[in-house]
N, C-alpha and C positions, 0 to 999 in steps of 0.2 A: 320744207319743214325745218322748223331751227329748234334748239334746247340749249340749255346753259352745262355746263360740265359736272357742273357743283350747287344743288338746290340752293343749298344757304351754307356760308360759313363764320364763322366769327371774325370779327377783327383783330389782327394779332396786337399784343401790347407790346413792351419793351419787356426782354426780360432780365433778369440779372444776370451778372459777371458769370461766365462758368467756370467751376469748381471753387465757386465764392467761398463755399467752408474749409477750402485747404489754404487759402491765402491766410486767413485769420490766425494761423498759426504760425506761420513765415515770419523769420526772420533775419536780419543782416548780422552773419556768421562770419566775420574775416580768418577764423581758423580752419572753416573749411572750405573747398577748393571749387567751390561753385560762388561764395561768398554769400552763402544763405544756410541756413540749417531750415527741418522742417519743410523745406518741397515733397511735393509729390513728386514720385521717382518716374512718371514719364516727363515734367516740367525737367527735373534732371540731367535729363538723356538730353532735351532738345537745347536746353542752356548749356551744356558740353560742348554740342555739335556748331552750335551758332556761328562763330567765330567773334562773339563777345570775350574782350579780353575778362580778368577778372578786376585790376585797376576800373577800368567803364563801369562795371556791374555794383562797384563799390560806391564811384562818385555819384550815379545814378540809379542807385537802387529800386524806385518806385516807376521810372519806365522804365526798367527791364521786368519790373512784375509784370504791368500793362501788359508789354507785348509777350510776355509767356501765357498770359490769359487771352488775348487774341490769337498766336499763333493755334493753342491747342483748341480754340471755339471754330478754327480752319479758313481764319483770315479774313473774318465776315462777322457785320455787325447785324442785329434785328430795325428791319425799314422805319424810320416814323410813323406811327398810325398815320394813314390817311385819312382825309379830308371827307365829311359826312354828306358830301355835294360829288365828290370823287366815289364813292362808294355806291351811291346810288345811281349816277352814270354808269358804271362798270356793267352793271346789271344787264344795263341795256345792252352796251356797246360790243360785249364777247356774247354772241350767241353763231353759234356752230350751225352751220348746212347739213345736214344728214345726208348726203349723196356723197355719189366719188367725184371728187373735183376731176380728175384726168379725162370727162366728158366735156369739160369748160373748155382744155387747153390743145392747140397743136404745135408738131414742132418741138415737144417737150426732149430737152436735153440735160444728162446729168453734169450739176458743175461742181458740186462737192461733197466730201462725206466727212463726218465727225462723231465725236462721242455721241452728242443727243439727238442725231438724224440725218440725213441729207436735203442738200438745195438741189432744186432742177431750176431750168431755166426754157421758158418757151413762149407764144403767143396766145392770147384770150380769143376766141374764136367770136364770140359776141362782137366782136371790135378791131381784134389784130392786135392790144395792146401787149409791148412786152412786158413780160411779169416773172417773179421769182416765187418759186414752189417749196416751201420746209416743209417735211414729211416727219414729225415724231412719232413714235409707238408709243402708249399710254398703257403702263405695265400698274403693277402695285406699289409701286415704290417712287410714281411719281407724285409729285407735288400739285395738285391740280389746284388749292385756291391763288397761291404762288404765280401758277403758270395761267391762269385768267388773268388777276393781280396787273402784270408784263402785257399782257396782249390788249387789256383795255388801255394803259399805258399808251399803248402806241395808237389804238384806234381813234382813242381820244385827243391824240395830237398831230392834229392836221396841219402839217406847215411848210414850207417849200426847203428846209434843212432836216426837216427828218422824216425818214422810211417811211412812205405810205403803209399802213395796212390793210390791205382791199376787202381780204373776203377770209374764213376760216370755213374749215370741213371737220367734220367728224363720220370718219367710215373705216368698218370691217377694224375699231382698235387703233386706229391710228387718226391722228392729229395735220390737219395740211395749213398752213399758211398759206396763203395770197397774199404778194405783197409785192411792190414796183420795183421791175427790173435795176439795178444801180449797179454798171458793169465795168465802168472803167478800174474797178477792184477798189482795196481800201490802204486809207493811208501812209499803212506800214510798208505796202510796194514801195511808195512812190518814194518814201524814207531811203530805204533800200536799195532803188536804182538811181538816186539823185542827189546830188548835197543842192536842197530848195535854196535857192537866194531869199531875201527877205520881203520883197515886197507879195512873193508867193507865201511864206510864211502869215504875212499880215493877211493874206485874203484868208488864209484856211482856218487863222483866229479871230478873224470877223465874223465868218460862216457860224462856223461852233456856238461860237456867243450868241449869235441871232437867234440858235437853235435853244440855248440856255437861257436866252430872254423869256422865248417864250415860257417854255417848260415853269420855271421858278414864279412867274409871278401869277400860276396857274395852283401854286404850292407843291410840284414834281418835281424830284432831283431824280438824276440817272445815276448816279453813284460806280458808273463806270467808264467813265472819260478817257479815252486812250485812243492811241491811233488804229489799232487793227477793227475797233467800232467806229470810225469814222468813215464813210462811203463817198468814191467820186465817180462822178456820173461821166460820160465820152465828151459830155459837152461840161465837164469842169467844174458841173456843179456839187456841191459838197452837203450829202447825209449825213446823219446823227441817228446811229441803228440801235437795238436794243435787245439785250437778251442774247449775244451772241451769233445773231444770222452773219455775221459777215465771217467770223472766225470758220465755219465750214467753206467761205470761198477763199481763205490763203492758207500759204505754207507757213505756217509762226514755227516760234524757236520754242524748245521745249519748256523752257521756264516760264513762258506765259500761259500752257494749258495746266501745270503743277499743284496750281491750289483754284479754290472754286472763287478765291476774290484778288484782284490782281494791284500786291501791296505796294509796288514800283510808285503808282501813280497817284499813291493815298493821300490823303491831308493826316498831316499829325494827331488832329482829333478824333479822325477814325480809328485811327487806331489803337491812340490810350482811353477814349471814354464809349461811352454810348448812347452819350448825347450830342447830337450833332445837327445842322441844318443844311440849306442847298450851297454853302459855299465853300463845301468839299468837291462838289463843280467846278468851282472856281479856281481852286488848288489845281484840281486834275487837270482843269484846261491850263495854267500855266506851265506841266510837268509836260503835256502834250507838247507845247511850245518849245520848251529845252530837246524833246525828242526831234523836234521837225527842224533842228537846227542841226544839233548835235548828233540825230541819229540815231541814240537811243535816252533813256530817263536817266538820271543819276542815280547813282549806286545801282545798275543793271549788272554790275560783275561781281557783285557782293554776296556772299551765299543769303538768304531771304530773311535769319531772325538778323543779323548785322544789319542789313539795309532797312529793317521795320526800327532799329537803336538808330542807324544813322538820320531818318528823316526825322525820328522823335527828338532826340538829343542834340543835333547840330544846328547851325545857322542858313536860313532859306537860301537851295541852289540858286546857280546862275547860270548862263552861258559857257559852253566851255570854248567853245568857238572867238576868233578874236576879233575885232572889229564891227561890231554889234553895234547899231545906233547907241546914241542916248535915249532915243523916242524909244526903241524897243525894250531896251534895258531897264526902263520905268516902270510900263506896261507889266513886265515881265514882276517885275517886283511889287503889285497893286495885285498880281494874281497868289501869291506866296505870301501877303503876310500871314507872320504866325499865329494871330490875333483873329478869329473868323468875326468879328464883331466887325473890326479895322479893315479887313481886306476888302477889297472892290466889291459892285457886284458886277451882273454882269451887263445893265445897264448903263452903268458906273464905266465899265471898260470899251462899252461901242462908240463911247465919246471921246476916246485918247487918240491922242496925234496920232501916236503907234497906227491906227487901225487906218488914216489916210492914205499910208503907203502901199496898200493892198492892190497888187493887179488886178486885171480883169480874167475873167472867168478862160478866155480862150486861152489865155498863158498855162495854166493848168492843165484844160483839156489838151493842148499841144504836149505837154508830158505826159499824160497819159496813153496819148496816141504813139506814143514814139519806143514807151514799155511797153505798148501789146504787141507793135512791132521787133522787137526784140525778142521777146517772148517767142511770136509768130516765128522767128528764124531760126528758134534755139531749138524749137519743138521738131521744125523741119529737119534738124541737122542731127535730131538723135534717134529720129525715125530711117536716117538711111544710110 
């Protein structure tokens, strides 16, 4: 027996700026010490805290409103209505089991836990297949057209760069994913235990893209392009997760679970407007690229309203590493212009010299194998 979560829900629209009626009365105030009069006194507190100088706030007065009305909406924009071809698939595509999935699986093992649930990881008894288990509880306060929304998202994109989603459960209140084991962990390990030479860089931004090909000209943007959503399989090959499942399989640093949209990796249009298209993708994936070089994104040590002024206000990053092709260094700069009209797509980028220099898949898998190994010795050595 299957049911849908949510008989029917509306379409969300775009909605307006929030706390639109307190901006109308803002204005640029060089006598006072925030360089505004007329804020609201929580926009106050967080333009104090920022480490916005007041000089910045004075030369650029209208992106630092921007980002006082993004920081306090909690760093998240409302989705583009979707596609009325998208909406009526969805339909189909999320429909929930009524049974306990944990009768499907053996071998089931916990491999992590997070704010919005845990992953097991075990075999499908139908078949042996390995597969990955998310287990959410469905309380009052969750989002349920939101979280259909997300999982037909994935149902609906069948593609050898991103996360199968196999099967969903609905039992006893709780929510289970089904969905393809992807264990060699996620890209921020591999960040982490490695400075990636380039031609591994260029395969992990060919994968991406392949994965962005499809999604975009389907009219899907993922809107969260980073490396700890990036999945690599034992044999090298490279996922495109969504919604979060991988962030319950690593350790991140505290600044990436802080806010519920992760502004490190934003396109500048997300952040000052609310109009925007899929080539805040394309952003993300060249900000991805800077991190898989560099290790981590630009302005990663900036307290979060400064880094949301610096990606709006400054000139498109670069490498900070030295000796960086020209091939890459192009690439790199066809993913960042400022222009979303002008910038690539990502069609546009599977065709750049840059993306020739890509290894092969076992080069990757061999790093991966070589961090679970490490892993494997570290774990031994604090168990005895």
């Amino acid at each position: 027996m299957t049911r849908s979560l949510s008989k029917k829900h509306d379409e969300q629209g775009i909605s307006l700026p929030y706390n639109l009626q307190h901006i109308t009365h803002v204005q640029v105030d060089p006598s006072d010490s925030t360089g505004f009069s007329g804020l609201p006194e929580e926009w106050r507190q967080i333009l104090k805290s920022s480490g916005i100088g007041k000089e910045e706030t004075m030369r650029n007065p209208q992106i630092v409103l921007d980002i006082l009305e993004f920081r306090s909406a909690g760093c998240t924009r409302p989705a583009p209505p979707r596609a009325k071809d998208f909406k009526a698939a969805s339909k189909d595509a999320v429909q929930f089991k009524l049974e306990n999935p944990l009768n499907h699986i053996k071998s089931l093992k916990k491999a992590g836990e997070g704010s919005s649930g845990s992953v097991y990881i075990g075999d499908r008894l139908s078949d042996g297949r390995r597969i990955a288990l998310k287990r959410l509880e469905i309380g009052k306060q969750t989002n349920i057209p939101a979280l259909e929304n997300e999982i037909a998202m994935m149902a609906l994109s069948k593609h050898p760069n991103i996360t199968e989603c196999i099967q969903t459960f609905l039992w006893e209140r709780e929510l289970w994913i089904m969905m393809e084991a992807v264990e060699g962990g996620a890209l921020c390990d591999l960040i982490t235990n490695f400075c990636l030479e380039e031609d591994i860089v260029a395969y992990l931004c060919r994968e991406v893209a392949l994965a962005l090909s499809f999604l975009h000209t389907r009219s899907r943007i993922h809107r969260d392009i980073k490396s700890d959503n990036i999945l690599i399989g034992l044999d090298g090959s490279v996922k495109l997760a969504d919604f979060g499942y991988c962030v319950q399989l690593t350790e991140e640093a505290g600044r990436r679970n802080s806010l519920v949209g992760t502004p490190y990796w934003m396109a500048p249009e997300l952040i000052r407007t609310q109009y925007y298209n899929e080539k805040v993708d394309i952003w993300s994936l060249g900000i991805m690229a800077i991190e898989a070089v560099d290790r981590e994104p630009p302005w990663f040590d900036e307290p979060i309203m400064r880094a949301l002024f610096l990606i709006t206000s400054s000139d498109p990053p670069s490498f900070r590493r030295k000796g960086m092709s020209t091939e890459t260094s192009d690439w790199l700069s066809k993913c960042l212009l400022e222009n979303p009209e002008q910038r690539w797509s990502a069609d546009q980028l599977l065709q750049h010299k840059f993306l020739l220099k890509a290894a092969k898949s076992s080069k990757t898998a061999a790093l991966v194998s070589e961090m679970r190994e490490k892993g494997a010795k570290h774990q031994s050595k604090s168990h005895n």
